[in-house]
mmCIF file of the C-alpha atoms, coordinates in Angstrom:
data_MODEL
# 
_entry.id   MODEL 
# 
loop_
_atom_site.group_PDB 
_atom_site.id 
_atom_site.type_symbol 
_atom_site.label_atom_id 
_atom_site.label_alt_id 
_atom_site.label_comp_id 
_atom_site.label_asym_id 
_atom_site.label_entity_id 
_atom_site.label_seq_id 
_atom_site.pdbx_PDB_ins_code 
_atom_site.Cartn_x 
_atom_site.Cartn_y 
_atom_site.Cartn_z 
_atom_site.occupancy 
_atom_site.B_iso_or_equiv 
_atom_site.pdbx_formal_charge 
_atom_site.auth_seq_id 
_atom_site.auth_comp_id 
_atom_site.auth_asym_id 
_atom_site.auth_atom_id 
_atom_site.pdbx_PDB_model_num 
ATOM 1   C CA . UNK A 1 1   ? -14.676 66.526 149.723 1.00 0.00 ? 1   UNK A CA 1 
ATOM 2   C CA . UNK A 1 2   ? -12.512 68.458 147.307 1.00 0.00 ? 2   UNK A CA 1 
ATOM 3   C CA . UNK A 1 3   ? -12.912 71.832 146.494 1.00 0.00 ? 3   UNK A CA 1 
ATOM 4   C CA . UNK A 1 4   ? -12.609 73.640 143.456 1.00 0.00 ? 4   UNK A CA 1 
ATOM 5   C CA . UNK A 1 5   ? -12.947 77.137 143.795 1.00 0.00 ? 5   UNK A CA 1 
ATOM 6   C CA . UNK A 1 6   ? -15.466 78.470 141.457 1.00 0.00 ? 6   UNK A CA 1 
ATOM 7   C CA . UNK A 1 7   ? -13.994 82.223 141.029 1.00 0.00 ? 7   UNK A CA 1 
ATOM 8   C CA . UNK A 1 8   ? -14.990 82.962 137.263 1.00 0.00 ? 8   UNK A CA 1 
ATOM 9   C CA . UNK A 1 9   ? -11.688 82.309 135.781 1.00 0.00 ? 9   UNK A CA 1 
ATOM 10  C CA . UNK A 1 10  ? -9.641  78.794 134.939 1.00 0.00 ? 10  UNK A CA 1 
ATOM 11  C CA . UNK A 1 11  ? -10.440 75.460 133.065 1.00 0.00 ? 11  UNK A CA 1 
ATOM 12  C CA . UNK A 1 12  ? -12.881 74.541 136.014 1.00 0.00 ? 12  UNK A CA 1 
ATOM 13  C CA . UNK A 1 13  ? -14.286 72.540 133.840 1.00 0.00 ? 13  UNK A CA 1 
ATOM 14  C CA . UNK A 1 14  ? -11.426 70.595 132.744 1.00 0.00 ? 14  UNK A CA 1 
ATOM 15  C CA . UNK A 1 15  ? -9.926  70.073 136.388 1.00 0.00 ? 15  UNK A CA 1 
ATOM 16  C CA . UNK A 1 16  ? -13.675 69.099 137.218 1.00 0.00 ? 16  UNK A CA 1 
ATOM 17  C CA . UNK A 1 17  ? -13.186 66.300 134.942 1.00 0.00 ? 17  UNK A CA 1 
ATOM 18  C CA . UNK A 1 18  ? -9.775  65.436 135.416 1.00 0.00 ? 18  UNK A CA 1 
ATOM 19  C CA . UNK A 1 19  ? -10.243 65.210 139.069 1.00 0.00 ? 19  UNK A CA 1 
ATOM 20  C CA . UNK A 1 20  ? -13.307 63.123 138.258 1.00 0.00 ? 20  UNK A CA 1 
ATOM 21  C CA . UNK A 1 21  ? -11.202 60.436 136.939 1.00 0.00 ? 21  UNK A CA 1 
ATOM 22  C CA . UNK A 1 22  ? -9.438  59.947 140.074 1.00 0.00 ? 22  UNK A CA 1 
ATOM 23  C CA . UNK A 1 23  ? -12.016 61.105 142.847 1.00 0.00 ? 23  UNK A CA 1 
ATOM 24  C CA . UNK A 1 24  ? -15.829 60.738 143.134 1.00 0.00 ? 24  UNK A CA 1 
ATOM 25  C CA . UNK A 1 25  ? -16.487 63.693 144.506 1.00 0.00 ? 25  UNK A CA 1 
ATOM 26  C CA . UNK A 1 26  ? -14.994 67.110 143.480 1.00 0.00 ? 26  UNK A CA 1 
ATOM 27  C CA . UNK A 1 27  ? -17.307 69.864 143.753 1.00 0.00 ? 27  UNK A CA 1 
ATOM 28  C CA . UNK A 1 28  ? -17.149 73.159 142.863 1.00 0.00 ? 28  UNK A CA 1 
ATOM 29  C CA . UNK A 1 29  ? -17.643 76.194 145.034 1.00 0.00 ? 29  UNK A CA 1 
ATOM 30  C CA . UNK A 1 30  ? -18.828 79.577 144.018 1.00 0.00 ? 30  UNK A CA 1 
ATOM 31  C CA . UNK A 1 31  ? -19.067 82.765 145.962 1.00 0.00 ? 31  UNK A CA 1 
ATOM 32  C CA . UNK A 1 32  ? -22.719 81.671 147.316 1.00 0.00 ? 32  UNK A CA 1 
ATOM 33  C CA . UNK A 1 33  ? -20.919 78.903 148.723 1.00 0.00 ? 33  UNK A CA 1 
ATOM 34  C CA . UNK A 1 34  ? -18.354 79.613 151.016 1.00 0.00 ? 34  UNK A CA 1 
ATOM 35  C CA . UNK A 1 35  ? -19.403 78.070 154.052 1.00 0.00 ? 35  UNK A CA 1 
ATOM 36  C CA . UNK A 1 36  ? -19.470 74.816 152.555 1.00 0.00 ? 36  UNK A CA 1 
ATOM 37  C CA . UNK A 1 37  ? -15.733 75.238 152.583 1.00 0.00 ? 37  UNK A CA 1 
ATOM 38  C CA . UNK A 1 38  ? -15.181 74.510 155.799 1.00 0.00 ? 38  UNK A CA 1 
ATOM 39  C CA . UNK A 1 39  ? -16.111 70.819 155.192 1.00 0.00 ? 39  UNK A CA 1 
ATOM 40  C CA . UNK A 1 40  ? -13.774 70.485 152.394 1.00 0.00 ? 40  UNK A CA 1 
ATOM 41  C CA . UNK A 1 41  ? -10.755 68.012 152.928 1.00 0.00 ? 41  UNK A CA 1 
ATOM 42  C CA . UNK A 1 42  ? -8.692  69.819 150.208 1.00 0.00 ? 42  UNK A CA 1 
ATOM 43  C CA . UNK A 1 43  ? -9.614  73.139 148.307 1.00 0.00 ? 43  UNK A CA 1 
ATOM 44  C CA . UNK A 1 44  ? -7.911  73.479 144.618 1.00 0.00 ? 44  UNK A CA 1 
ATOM 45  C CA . UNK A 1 45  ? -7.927  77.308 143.372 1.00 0.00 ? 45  UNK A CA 1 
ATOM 46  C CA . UNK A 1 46  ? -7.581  76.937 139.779 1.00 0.00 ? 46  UNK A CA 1 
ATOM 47  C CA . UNK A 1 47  ? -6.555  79.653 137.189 1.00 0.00 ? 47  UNK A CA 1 
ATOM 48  C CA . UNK A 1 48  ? -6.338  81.107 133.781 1.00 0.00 ? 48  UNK A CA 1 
ATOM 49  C CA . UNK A 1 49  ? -5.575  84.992 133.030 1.00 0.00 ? 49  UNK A CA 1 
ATOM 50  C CA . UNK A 1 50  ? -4.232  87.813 134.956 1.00 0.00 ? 50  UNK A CA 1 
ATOM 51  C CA . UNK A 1 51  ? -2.853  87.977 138.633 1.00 0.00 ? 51  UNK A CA 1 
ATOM 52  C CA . UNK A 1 52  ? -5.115  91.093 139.216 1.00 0.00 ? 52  UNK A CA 1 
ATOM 53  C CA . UNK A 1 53  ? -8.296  89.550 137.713 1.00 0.00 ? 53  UNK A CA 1 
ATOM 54  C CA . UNK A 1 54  ? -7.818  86.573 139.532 1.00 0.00 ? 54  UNK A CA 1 
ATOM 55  C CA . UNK A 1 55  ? -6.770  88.210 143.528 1.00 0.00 ? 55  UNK A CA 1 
ATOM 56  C CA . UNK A 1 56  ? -10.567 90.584 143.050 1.00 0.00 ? 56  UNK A CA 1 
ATOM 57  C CA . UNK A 1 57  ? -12.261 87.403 141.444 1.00 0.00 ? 57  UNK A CA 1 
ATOM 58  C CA . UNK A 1 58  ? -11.163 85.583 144.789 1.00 0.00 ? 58  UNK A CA 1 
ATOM 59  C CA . UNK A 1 59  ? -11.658 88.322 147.360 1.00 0.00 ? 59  UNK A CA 1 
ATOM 60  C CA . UNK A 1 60  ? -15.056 87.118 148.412 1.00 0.00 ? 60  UNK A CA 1 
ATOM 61  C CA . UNK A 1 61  ? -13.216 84.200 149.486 1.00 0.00 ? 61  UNK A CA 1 
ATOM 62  C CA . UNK A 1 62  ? -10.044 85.108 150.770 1.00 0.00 ? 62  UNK A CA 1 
ATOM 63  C CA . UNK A 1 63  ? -10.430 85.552 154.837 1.00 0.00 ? 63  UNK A CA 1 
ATOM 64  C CA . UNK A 1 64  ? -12.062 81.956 154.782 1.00 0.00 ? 64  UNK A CA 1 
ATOM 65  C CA . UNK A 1 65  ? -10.490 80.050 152.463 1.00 0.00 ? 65  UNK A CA 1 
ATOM 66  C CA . UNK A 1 66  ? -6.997  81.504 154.330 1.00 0.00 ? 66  UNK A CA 1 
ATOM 67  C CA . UNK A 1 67  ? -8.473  80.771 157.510 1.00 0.00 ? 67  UNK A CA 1 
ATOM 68  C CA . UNK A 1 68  ? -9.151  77.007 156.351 1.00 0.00 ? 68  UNK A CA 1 
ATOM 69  C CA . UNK A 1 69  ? -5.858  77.065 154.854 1.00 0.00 ? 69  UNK A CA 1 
ATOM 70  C CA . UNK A 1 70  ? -4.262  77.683 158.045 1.00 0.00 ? 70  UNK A CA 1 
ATOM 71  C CA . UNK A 1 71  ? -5.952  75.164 159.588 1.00 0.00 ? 71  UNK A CA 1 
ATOM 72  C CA . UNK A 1 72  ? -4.244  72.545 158.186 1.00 0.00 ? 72  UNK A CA 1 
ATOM 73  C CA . UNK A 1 73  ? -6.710  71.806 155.103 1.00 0.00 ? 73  UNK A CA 1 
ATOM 74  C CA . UNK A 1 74  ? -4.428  70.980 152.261 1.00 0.00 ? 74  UNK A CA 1 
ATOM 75  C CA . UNK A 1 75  ? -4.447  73.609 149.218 1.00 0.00 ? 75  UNK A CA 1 
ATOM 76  C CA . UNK A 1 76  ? -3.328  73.479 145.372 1.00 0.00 ? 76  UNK A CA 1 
ATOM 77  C CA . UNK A 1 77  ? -2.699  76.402 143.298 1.00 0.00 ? 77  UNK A CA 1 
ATOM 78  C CA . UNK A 1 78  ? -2.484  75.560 139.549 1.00 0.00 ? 78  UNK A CA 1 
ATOM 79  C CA . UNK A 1 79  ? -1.371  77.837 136.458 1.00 0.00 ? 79  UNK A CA 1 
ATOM 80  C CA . UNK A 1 80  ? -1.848  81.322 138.094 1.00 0.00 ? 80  UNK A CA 1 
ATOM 81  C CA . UNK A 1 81  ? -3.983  79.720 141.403 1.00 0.00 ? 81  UNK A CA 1 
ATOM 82  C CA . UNK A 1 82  ? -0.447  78.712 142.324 1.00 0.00 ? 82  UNK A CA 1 
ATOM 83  C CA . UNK A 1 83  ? 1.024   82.495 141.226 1.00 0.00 ? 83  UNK A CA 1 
ATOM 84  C CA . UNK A 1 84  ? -1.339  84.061 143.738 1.00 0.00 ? 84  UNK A CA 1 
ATOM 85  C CA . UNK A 1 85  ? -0.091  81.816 146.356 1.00 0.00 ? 85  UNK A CA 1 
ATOM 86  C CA . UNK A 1 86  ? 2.604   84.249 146.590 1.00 0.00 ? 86  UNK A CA 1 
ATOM 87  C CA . UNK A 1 87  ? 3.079   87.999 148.254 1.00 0.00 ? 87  UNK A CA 1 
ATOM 88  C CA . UNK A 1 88  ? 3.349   90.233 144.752 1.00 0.00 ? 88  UNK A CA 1 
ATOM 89  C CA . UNK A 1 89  ? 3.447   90.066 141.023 1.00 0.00 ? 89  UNK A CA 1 
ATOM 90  C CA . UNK A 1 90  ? 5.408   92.355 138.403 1.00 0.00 ? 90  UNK A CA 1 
ATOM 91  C CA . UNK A 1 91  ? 2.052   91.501 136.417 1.00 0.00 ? 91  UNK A CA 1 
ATOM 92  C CA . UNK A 1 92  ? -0.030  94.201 138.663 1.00 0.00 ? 92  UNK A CA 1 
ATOM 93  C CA . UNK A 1 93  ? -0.250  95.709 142.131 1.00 0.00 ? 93  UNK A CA 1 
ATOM 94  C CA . UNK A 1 94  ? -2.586  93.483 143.665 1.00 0.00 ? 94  UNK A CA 1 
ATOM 95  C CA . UNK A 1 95  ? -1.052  91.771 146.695 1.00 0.00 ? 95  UNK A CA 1 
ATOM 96  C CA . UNK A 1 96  ? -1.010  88.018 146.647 1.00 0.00 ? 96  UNK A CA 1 
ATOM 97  C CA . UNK A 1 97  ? -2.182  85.734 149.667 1.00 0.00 ? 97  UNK A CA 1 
ATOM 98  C CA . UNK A 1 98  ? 1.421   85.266 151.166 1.00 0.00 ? 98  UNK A CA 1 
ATOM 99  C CA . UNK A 1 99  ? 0.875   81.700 151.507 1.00 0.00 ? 99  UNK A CA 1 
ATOM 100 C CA . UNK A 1 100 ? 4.664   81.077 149.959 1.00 0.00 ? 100 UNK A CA 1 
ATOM 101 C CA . UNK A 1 101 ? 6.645   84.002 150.488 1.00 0.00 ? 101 UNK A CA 1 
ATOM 102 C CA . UNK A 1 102 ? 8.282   85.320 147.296 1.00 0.00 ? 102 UNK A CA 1 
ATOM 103 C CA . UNK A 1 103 ? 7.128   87.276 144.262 1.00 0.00 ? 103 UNK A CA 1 
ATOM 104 C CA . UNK A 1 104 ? 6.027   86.346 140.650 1.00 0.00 ? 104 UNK A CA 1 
ATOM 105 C CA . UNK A 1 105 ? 8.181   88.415 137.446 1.00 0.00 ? 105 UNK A CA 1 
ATOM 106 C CA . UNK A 1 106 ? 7.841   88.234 134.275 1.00 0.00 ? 106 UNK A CA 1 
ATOM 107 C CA . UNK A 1 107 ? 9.816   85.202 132.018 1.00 0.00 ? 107 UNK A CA 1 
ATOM 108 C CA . UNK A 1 108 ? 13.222  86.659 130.812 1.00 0.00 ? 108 UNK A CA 1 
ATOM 109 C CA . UNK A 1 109 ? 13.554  88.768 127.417 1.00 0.00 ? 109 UNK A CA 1 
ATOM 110 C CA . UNK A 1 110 ? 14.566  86.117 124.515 1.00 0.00 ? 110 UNK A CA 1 
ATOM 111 C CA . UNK A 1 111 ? 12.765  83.574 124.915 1.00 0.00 ? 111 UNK A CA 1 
ATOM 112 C CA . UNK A 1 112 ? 9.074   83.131 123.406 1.00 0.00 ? 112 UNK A CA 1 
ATOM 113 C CA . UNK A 1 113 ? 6.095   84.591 125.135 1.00 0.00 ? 113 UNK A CA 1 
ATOM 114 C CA . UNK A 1 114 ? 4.315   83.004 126.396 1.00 0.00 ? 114 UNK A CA 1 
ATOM 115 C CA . UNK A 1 115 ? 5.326   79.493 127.371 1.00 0.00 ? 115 UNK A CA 1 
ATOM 116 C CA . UNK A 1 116 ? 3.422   77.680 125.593 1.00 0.00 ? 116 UNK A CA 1 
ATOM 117 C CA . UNK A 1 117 ? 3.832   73.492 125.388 1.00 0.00 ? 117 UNK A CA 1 
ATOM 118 C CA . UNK A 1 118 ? 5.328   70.626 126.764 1.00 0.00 ? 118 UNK A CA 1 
ATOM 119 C CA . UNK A 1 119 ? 8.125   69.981 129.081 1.00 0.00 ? 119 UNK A CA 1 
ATOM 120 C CA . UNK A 1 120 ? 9.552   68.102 131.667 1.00 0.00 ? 120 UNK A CA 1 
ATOM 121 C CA . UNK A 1 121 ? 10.457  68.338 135.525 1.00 0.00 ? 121 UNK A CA 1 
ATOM 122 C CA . UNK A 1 122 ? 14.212  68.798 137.054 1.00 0.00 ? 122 UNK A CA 1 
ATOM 123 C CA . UNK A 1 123 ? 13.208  66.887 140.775 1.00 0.00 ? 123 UNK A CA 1 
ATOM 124 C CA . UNK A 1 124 ? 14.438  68.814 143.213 1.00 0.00 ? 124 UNK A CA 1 
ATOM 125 C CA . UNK A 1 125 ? 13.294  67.123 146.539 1.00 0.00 ? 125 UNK A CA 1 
ATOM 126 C CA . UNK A 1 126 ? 10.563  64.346 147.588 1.00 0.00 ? 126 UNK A CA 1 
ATOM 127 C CA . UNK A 1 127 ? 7.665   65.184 147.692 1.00 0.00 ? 127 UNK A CA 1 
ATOM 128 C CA . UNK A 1 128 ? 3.959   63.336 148.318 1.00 0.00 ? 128 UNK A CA 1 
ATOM 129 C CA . UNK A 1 129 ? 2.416   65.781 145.007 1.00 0.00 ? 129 UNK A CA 1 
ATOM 130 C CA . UNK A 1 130 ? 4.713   63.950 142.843 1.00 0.00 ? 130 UNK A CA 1 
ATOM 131 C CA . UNK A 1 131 ? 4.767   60.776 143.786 1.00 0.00 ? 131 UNK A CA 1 
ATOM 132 C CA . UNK A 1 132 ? 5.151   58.292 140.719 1.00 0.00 ? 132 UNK A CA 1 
ATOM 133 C CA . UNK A 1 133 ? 6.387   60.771 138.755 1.00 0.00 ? 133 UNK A CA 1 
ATOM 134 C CA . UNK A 1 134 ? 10.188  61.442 137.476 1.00 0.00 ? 134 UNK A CA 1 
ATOM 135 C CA . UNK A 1 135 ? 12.101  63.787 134.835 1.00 0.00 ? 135 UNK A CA 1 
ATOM 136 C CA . UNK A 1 136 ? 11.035  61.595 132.201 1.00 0.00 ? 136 UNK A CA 1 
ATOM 137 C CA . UNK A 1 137 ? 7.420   62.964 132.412 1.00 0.00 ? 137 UNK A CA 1 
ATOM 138 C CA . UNK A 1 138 ? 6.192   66.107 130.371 1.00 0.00 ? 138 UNK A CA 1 
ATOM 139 C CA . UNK A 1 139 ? 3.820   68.689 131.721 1.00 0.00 ? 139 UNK A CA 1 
ATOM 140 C CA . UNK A 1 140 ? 1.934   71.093 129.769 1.00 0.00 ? 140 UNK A CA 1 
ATOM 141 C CA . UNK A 1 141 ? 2.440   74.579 130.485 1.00 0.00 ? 141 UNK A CA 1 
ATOM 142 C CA . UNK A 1 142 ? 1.090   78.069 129.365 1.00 0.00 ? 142 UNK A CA 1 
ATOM 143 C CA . UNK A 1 143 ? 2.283   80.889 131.535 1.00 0.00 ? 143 UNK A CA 1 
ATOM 144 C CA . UNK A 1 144 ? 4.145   84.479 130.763 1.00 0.00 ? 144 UNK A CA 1 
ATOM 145 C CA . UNK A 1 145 ? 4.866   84.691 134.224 1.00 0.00 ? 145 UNK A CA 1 
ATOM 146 C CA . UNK A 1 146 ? 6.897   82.502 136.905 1.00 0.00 ? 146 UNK A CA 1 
ATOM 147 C CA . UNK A 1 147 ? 7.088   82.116 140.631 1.00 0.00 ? 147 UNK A CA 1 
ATOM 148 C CA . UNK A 1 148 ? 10.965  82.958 142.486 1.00 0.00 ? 148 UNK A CA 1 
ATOM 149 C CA . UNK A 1 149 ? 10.061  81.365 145.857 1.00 0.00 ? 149 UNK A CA 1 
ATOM 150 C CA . UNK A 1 150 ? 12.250  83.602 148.844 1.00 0.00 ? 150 UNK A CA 1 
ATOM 151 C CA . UNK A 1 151 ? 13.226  80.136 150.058 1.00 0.00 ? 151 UNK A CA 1 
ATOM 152 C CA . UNK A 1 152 ? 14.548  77.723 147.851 1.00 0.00 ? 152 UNK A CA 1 
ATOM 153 C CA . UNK A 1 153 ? 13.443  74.332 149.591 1.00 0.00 ? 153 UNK A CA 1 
ATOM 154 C CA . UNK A 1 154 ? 9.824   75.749 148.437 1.00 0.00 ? 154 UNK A CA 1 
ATOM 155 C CA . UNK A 1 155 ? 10.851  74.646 145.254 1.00 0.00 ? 155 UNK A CA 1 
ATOM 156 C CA . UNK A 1 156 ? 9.644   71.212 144.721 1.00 0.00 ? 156 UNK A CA 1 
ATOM 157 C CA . UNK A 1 157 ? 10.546  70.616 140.735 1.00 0.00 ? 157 UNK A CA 1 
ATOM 158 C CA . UNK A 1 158 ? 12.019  73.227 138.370 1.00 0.00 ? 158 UNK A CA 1 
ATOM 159 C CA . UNK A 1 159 ? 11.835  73.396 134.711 1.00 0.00 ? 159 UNK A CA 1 
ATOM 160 C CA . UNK A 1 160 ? 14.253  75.256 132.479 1.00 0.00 ? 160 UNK A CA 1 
ATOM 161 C CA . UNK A 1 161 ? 12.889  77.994 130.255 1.00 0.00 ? 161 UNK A CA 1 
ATOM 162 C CA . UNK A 1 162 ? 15.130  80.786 129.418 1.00 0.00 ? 162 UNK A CA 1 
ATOM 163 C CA . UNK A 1 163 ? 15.600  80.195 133.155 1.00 0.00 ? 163 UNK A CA 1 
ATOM 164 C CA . UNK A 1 164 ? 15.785  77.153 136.099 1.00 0.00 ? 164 UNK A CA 1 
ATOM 165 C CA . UNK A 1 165 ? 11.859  78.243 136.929 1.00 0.00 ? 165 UNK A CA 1 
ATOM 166 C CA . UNK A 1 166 ? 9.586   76.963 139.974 1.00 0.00 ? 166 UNK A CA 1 
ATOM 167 C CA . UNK A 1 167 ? 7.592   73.640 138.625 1.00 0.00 ? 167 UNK A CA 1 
ATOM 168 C CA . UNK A 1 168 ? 6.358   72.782 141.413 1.00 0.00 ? 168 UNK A CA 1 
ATOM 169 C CA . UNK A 1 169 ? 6.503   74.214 144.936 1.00 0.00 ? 169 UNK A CA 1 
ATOM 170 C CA . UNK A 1 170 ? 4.722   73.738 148.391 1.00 0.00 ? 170 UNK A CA 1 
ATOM 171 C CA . UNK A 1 171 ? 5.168   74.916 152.145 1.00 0.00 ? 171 UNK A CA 1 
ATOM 172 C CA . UNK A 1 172 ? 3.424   72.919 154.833 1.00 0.00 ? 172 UNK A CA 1 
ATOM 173 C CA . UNK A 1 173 ? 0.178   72.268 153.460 1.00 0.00 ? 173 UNK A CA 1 
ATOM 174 C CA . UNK A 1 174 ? 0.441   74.483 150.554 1.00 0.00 ? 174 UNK A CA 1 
ATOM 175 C CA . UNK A 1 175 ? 1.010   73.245 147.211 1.00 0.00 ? 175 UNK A CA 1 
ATOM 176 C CA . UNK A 1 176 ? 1.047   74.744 143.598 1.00 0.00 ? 176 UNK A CA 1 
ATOM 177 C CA . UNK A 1 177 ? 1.982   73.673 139.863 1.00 0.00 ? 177 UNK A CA 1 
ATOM 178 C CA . UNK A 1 178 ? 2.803   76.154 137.518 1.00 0.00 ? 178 UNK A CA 1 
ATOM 179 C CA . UNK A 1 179 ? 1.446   73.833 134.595 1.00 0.00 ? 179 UNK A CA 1 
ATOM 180 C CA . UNK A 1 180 ? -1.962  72.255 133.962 1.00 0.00 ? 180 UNK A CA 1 
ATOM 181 C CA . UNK A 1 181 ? -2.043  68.403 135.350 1.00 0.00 ? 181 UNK A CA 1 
ATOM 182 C CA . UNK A 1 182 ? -5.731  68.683 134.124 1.00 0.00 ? 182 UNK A CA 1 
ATOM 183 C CA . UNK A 1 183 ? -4.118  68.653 130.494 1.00 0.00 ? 183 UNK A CA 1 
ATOM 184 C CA . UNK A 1 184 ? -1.019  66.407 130.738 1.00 0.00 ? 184 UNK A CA 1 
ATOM 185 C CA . UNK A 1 185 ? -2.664  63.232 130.274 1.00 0.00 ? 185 UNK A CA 1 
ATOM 186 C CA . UNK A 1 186 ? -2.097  60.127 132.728 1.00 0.00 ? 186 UNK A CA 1 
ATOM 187 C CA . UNK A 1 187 ? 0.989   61.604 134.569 1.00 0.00 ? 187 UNK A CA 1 
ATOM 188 C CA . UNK A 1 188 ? -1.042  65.311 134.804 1.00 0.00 ? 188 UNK A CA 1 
ATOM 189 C CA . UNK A 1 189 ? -3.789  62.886 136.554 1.00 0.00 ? 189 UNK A CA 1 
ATOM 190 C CA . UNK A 1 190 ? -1.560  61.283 138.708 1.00 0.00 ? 190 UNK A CA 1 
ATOM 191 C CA . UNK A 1 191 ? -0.996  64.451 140.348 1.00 0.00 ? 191 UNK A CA 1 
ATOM 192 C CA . UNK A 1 192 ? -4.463  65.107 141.169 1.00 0.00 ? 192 UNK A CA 1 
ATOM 193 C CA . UNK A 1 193 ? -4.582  61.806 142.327 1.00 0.00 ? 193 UNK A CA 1 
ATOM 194 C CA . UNK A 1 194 ? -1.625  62.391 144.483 1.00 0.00 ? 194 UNK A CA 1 
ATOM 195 C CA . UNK A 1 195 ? -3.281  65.534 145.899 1.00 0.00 ? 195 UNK A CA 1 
ATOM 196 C CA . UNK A 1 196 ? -6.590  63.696 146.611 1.00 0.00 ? 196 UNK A CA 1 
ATOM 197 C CA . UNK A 1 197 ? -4.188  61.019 148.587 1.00 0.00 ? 197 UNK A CA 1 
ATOM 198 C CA . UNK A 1 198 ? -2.573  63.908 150.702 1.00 0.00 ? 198 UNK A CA 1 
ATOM 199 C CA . UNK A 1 199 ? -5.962  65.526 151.674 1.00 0.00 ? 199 UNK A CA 1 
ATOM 200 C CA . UNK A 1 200 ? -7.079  61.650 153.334 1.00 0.00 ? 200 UNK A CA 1 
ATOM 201 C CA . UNK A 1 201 ? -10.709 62.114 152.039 1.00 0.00 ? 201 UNK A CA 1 
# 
């Protein structure tokens, strides 16, 4: 099984049916649910919004899904589910869960707020997420915010907005995409895909 976390923010219904396309059984989890978790072969924490919002939205299932995390269980953070893999944000004072350490700032003053649209990957090192894809392949992204790993081999793919930003990172079992693969057609798919592969349900 597949996780999505059901935390009252994201297009869960769009990464429900994206994932849908490429695995039979996503399911979504809400707060009444938690203990179904620990069944799950991957969990996906989506997001659209605010870091605050989103780190209070999830608190009821922070110490398990972290727990789970640790165990091994593969994780994807997506849009701002991948900012609050991270320890802080300049967009409030919530702290994040840590899982990547590094901090999340604001994109840089000149450049259109927010990112809004279509562009492609800068492949920085192999990895199983992005499998079948290359720099050829646009992403959609909408984000006012972007992810500055502490180490730089977190950073999977970059993209280059104002700044060379963090795409795409992941440490150990802990991935995240700054874009949404639930709306970047086939190749957005192929990354859920890949994810589904990596969590050997």
């Amino acid at each position: 099984m597949v996780a999505i976390i059901d935390y009252g923010m994201g297009n869960l219904f769009s990464i429900y049916n994206g994932l849908k396309k490429v695995y039979d059984n996503p399911v979504l989890i809400t707060d009444n649910e938690i203990a179904s978790l620990r069944t799950a072969d991957g969990i996906i924490v989506p997001g659209v919004g605010a870091f605050d919002d989103g780190i209070r939205n999830l608190k009821p299932f922070s110490e398990e899904l972290l727990n789970i995390v640790e165990s091994g269980v593969p994780v994807l953070g997506i849009c701002i589910g991948m900012q609050i893999l991270f320890e802080a944000s300049e967009e409030g004072k919530e702290k994040g869960w840590g899982l990547i350490p590094g901090k999340v700032v604001r994109l840089p003053a000149g450049v259109r707020v927010p990112h809004m649209g279509w562009n492609n990957l800068h492949l920085h090192r192999h990895s199983e997420l992005l499998e079948g894809i290359d720099e050829a392949d646009y992403f959609y992204f909408v984000h006012s915010y972007y992810c500055v790993p502490r180490d730089e081999d977190a950073v999977v793919a970059s993209v280059e907005y104002g700044v060379e930003l963090a795409a795409v990172v992941s440490n150990s079992n802990v991935y995240g995409v700054q874009f949404h693969p639930e709306k970047s057609s086939k190749k957005g798919l192929q990354i859920l895909s890949n994810f589904v592969s990596i969590c050997k349900c």
